[in-house]
C-alpha positions as CSV (number, residue, x, y, z in Angstrom):
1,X,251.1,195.9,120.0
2,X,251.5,197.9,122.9
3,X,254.7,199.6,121.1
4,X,252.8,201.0,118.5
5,X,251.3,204.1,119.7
6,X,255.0,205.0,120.4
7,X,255.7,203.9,116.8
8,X,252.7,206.2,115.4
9,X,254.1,209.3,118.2
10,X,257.7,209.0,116.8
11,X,256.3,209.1,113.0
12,X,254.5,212.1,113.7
13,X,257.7,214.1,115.5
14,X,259.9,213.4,112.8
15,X,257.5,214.4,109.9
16,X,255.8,217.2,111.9
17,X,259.1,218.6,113.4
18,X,262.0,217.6,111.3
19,X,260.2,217.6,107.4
20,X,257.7,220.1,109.1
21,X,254.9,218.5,106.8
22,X,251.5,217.0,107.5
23,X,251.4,213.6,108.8
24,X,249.1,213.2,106.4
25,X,251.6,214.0,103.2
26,X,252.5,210.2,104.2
27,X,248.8,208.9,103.3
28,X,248.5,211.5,100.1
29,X,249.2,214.6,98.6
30,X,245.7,216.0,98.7
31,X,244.0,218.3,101.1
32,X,242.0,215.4,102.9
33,X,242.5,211.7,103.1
34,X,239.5,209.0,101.9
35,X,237.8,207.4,104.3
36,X,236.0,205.6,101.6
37,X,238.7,204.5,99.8
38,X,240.7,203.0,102.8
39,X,237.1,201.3,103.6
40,X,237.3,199.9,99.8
41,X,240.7,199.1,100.5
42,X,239.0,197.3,103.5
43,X,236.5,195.0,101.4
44,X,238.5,194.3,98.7
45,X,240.7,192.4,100.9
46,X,238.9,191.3,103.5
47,X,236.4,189.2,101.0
48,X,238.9,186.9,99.6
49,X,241.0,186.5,102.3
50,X,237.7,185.2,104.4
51,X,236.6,182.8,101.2
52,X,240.0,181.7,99.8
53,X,241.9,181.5,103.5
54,X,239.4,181.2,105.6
55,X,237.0,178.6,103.8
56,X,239.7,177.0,102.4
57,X,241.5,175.9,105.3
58,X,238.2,174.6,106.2
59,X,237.4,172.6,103.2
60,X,241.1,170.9,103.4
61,X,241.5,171.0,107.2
62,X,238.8,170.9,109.2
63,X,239.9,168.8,111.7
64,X,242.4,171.6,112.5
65,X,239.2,174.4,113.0
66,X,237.5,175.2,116.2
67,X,234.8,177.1,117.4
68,X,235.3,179.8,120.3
69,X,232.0,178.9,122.3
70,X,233.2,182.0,124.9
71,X,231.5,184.6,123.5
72,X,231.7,186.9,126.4
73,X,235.7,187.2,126.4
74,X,234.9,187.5,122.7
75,X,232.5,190.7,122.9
76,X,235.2,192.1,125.3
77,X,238.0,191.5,123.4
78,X,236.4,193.1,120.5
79,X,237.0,196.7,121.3
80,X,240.6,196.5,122.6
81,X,241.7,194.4,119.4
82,X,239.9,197.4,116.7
83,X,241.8,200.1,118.5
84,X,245.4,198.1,118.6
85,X,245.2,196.6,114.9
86,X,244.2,200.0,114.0
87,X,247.5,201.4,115.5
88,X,249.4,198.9,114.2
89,X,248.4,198.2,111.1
90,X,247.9,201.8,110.3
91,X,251.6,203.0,111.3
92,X,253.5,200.2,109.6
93,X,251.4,201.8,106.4
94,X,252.9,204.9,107.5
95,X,256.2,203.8,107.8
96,X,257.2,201.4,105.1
97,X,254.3,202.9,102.4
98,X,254.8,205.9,103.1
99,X,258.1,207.3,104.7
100,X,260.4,204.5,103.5
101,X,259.1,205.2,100.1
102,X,259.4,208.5,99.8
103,X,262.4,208.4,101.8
104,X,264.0,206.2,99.1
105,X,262.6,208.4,96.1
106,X,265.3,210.9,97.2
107,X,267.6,208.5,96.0
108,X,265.5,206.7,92.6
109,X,262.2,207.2,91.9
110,X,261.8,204.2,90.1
111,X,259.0,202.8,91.1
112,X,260.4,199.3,90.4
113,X,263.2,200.1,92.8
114,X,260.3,201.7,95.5
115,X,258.6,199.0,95.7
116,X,261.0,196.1,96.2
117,X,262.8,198.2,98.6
118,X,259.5,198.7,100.7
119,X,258.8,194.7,100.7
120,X,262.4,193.8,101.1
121,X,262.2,196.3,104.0
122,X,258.6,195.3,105.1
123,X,259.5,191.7,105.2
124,X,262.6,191.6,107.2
125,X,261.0,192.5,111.0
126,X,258.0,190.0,110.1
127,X,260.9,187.1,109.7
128,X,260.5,187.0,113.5
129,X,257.4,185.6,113.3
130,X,256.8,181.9,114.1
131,X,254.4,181.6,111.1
132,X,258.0,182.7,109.3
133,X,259.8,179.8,111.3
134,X,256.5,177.5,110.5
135,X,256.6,178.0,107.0
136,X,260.0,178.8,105.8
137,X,260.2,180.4,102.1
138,X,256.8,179.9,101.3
139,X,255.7,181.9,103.8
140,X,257.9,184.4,103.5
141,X,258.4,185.0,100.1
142,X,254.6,184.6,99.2
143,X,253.0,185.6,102.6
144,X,255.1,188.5,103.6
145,X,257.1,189.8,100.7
146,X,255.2,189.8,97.6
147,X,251.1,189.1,99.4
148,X,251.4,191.9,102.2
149,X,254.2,193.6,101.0
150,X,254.8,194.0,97.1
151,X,251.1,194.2,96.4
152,X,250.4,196.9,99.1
153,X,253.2,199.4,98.3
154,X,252.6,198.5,94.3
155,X,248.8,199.5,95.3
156,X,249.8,202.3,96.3
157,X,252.3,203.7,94.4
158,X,249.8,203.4,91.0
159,X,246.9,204.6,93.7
160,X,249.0,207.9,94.4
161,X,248.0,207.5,98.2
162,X,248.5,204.6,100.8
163,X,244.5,204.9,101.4
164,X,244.2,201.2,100.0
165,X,246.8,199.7,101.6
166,X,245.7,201.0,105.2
167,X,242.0,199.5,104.5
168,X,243.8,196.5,103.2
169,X,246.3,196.1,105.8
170,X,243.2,196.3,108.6
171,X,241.2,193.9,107.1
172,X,244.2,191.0,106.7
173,X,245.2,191.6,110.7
174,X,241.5,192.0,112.3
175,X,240.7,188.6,110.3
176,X,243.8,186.9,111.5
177,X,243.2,188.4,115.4
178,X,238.8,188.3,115.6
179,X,237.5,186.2,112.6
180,X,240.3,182.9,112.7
181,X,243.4,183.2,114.8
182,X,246.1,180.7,113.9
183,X,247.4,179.0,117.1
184,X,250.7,179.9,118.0
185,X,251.1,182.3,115.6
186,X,252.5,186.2,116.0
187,X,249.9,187.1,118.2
188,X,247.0,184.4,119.6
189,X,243.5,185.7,120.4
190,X,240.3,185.0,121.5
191,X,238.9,184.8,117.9
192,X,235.5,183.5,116.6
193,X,238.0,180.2,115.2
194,X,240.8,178.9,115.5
195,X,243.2,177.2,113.2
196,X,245.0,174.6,115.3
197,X,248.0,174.0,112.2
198,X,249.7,176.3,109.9
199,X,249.9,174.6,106.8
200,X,252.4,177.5,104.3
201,X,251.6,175.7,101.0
202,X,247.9,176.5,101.4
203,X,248.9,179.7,102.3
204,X,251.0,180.3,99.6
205,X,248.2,179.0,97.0
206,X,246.0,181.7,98.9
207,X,247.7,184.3,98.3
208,X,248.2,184.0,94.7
209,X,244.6,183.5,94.3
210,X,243.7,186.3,97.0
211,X,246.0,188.7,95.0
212,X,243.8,189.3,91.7
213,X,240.8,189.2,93.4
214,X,241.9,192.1,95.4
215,X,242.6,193.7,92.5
216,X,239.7,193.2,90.8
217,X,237.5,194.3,93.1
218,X,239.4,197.2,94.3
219,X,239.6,198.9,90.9
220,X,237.0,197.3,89.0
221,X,234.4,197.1,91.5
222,X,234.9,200.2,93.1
223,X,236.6,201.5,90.1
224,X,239.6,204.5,90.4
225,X,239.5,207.7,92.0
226,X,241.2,210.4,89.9
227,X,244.8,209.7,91.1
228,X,246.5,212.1,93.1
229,X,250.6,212.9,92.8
230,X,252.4,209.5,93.4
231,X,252.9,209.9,97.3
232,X,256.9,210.1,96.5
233,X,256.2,213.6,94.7
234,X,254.7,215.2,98.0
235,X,257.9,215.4,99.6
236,X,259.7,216.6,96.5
237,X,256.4,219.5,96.6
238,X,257.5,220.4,100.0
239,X,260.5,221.3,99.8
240,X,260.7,223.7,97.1
């Protein structure tokens, strides 16, 4: 993750200098972000991924689950993974929710053709991943272009702002690097657990189920802020 802050840097030159707009035009169109809704954005996922994902793969495997009984490296670890996954997570939101998509609105702004373009585009560095290797089209397909891609830039395109996504986005990598780490995966951590076998099927069936839930309790639960401009219109503002 160290690459990421130079990520975030080079984000910020090209909209600051080169659009000359607000980093935050990326996020949304009005005058301040939510912190509230990128922390419902948080919950909503972050609850079923721990019960369906988390619990499942205990329930079905859990011979393959053990318990990190160094809880010092743990409480160390802690601070160092919040700020990184927070970087990371955060400016791939920026990038492929925000600046791909209202990159490719100059061309259509159909949102159809915004949001596959944003998973297809989303999905394509994550096929490096060994849980990619691991699990082959499942994975992909369900795990990284419709689960953590389609969803989020869908989210976010009826949202009007990538606010849900970012909380979203957080809460799937800080489960997968403190609360159960997946051995041999993208990137292996202390965490609390750790899942000795990735098994893609489970994961696929995970998703779907995680999916709905998210949805529910993002806009049912916490119900819908009066949407802004979709986040494609704010560049379109800009430049008149």
């Amino acid at each position: 993750m160290a690459g990421f802050p130079f990520f975030l840097a080079g984000i910020f030159l090209a909209v600051s200098l080169v659009h000359r707009r607000p980093l935050r035009t990326l996020i949304t169109a009005r005058e301040k972000m939510s912190w509230t809704r990128v922390g419902h954005g948080f919950v909503a996922w972050f609850v079923p991924w721990f019960l369906v994902s988390g619990l499942g793969q205990y329930l079905f495997y859990p011979n393959t689950f053990s318990f990190n009984s160094d809880l010092a490296t743990f409480a160390l670890f802690v601070p160092l993974a919040l700020v990184l996954t927070a970087i990371q997570t955060t400016t791939e939101e920026l990038f492929f929710r925000g600046y791909i998509v209202q990159g490719a609105s100059v061309i259509w702004a159909n949102h159809v053709f915004l949001a596959i373009a944003s998973a297809v585009l989303f999905t394509l560095p994550h096929l490096l991943n060994p849980e990619a290797s691991a699990g082959g089209w499942l994975t992909v397909f369900f795990g990284y272009f419709v689960g953590t891609g389609l969803v989020w830039v869908v989210v976010s395109l009826v949202d009007g702002t990538t606010e849900l996504a970012i909380g979203a986005h957080f809460a799937n990598n800080i489960g997968g690097i403190l609360v159960i780490n997946m051995a041999g995966g993208a990137v292996t951590t202390p965490a609390l657990f750790t899942v000795s076998e990735y098994h893609a099927t489970l994961g696929a069936i995970s998703v779907l189920v995680i999916i709905p839930v998210f949805l529910a309790i993002a806009y049912k639960v916490f119900k819908h802020d009066k949407a802004s401009e979709p986040i494609f219109q704010s560049d379109r503002i800009d430049r008149r």
